[in-house]
C-alpha positions as a printed NumPy array, in Angstrom:
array([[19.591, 52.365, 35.046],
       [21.785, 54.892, 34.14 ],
       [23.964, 55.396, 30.514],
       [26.84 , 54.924, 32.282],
       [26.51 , 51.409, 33.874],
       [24.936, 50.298, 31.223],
       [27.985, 50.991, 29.032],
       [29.747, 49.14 , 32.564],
       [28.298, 45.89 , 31.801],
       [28.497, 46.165, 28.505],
       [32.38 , 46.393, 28.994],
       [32.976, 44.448, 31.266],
       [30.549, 41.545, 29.597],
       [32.798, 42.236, 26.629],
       [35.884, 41.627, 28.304],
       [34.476, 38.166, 29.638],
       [33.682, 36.88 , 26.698],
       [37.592, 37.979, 24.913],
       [39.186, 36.276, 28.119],
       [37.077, 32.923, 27.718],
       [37.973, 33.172, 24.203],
       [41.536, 33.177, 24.822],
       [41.377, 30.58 , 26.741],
       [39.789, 28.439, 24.39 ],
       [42.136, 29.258, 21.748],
       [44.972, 28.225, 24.307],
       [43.402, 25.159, 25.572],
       [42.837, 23.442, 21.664],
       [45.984, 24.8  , 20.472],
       [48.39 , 23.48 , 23.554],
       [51.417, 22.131, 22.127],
       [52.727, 21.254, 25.76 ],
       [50.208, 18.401, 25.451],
       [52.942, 15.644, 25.296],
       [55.678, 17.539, 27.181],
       [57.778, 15.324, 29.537],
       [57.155, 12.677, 27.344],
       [59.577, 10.131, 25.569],
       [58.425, 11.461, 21.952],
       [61.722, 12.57 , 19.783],
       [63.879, 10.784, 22.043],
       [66.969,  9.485, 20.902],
       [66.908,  5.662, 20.989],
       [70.016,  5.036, 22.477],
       [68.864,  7.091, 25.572],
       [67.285,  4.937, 28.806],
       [63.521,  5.644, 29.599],
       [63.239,  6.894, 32.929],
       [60.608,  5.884, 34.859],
       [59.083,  9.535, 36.596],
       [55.852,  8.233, 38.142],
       [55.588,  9.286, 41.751],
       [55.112,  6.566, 43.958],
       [52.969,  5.468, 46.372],
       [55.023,  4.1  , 49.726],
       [53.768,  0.779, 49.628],
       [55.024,  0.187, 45.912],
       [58.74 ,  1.553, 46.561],
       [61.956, -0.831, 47.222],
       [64.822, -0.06 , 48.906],
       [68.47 , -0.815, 50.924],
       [69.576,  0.795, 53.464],
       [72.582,  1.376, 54.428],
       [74.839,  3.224, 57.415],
       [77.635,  5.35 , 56.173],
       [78.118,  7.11 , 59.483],
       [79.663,  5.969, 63.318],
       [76.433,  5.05 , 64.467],
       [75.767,  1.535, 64.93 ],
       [72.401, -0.183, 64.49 ],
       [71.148,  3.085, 62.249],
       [70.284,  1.628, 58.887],
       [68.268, -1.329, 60.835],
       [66.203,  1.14 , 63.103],
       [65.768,  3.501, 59.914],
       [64.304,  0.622, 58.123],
       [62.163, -0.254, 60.464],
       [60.509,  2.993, 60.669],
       [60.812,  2.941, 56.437],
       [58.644, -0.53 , 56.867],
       [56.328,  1.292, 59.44 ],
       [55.021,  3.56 , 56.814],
       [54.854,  0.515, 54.224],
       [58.237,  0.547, 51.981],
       [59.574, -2.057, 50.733],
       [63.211, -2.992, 52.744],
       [65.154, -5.264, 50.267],
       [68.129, -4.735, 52.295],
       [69.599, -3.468, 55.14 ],
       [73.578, -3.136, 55.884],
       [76.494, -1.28 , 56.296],
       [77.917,  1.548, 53.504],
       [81.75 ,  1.214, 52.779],
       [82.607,  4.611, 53.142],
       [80.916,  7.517, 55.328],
       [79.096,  9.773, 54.257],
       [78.984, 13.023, 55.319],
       [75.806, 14.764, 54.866],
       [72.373, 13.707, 55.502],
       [72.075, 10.876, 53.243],
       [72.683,  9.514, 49.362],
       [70.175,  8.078, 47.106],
       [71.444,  5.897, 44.659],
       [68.932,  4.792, 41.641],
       [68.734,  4.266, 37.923],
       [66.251,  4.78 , 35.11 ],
       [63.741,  2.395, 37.377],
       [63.78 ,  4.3  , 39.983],
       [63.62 ,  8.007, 39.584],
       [60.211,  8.525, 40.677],
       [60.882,  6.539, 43.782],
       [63.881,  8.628, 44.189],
       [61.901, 11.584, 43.942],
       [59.847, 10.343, 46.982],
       [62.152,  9.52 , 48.875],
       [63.999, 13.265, 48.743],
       [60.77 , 14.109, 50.794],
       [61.522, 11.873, 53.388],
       [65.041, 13.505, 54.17 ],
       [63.448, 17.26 , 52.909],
       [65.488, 17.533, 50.049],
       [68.349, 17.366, 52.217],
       [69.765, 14.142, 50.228],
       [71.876, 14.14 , 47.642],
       [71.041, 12.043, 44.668],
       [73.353,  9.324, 42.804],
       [71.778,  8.689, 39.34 ],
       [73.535,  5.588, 37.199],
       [72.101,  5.504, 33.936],
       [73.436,  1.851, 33.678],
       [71.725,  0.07 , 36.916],
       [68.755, -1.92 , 35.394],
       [66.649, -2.248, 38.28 ],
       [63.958, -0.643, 40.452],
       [65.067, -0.398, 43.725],
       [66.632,  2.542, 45.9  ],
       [69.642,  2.804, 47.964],
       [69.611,  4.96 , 50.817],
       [72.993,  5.571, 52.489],
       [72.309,  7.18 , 55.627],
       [75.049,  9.646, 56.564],
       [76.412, 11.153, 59.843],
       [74.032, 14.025, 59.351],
       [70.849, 12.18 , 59.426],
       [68.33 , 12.914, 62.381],
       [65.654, 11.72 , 61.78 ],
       [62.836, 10.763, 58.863],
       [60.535, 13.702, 57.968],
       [56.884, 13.491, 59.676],
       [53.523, 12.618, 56.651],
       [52.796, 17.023, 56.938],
       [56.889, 17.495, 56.397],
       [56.757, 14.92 , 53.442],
       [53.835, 16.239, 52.042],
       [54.9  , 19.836, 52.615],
       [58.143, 19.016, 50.654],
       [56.433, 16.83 , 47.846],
       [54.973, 19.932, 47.045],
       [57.841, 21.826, 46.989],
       [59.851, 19.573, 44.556],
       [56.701, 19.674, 42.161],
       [56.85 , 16.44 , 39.834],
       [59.944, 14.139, 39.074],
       [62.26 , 14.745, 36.075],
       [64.47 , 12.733, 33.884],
       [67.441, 13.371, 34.682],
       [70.116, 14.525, 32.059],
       [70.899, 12.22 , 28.858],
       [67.486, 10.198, 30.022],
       [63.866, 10.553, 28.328],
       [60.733,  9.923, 30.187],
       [59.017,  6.837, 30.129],
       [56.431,  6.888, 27.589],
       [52.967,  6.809, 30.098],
       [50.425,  4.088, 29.666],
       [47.055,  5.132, 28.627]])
């Protein structure tokens, strides 16, 4: 073997073992290791709940906020076909113009954040920091078509990356 590789390896070895180095350095001396959570939060501010739910363990209402009659029931249905839970299902007041609302508090943001995926982050979301429970509204408006497939949910899931508190909130602090 000639000088020259040898003094290859040697470098290169070298530079492995600085690299691992720095990453053990980074790895025991993370200070992200509580980040999102509800340490330093002021009391008065609600815990919101940013757990990503599974389907089956989501509630929501539905309601129609556009011409079209008989929408909110047949969107429930196919809500209940891939295993949410349909509280309600009604009319909206008003219209709405664009795809669809989501209304939620604290409870619900990580449902919320779910449920964007359904409607490709095409929704628009309605946070009130005062509504105590967990359940979803989804106003469905005159530009709904049609619930995203499982590959277009997924697709956007990853997209959105994880759910966030939303302003003046604190995440909930996470079981361990």
């Amino acid at each position: 073997m000639s000088f020259a590789r040898v003094r290859a390896l040697v470098v290169v070895g070298l530079l492995a073992v600085v690299a691992l180095v720095f990453v053990v350095v980074a790895v025991v001396k993370d200070s992200q290791g509580e980040a999102g959570l509800a340490g330093g939060c002021p009391e008065d501010w609600p815990r919101a709940d940013v757990t990503l739910r599974e389907p089956k363990d989501v509630k929501i209402n539905v309601f129609n906020a556009s011409e079209e009659i008989g929408r909110a029931g047949a969107v429930a249905d196919d809500f209940k076909n891939r295993k949410f839970q349909v509280k309600k299902v009604g009319n909206a007041p008003k219209d709405v113009d664009g795809v669809a609302v989501l209304r939620f508090g604290p409870k619900g943001v990580g449902s919320a954040h779910l449920l964007r995926a359904y409607f490709l982050n095409n929704a628009d979301t309605k946070y009130d920091a005062t509504r105590k429970d967990d359940t979803v509204d989804v106003v469905l408006g005159s530009g709904f078509q049609q619930l995203a497939t499982t590959t277009e949910v997924n697709q956007s899931l990853g997209d959105l990356g994880s759910p966030e508190a939303p302003p003046g909130t604190c995440p909930m602090p996470v079981d361990k």
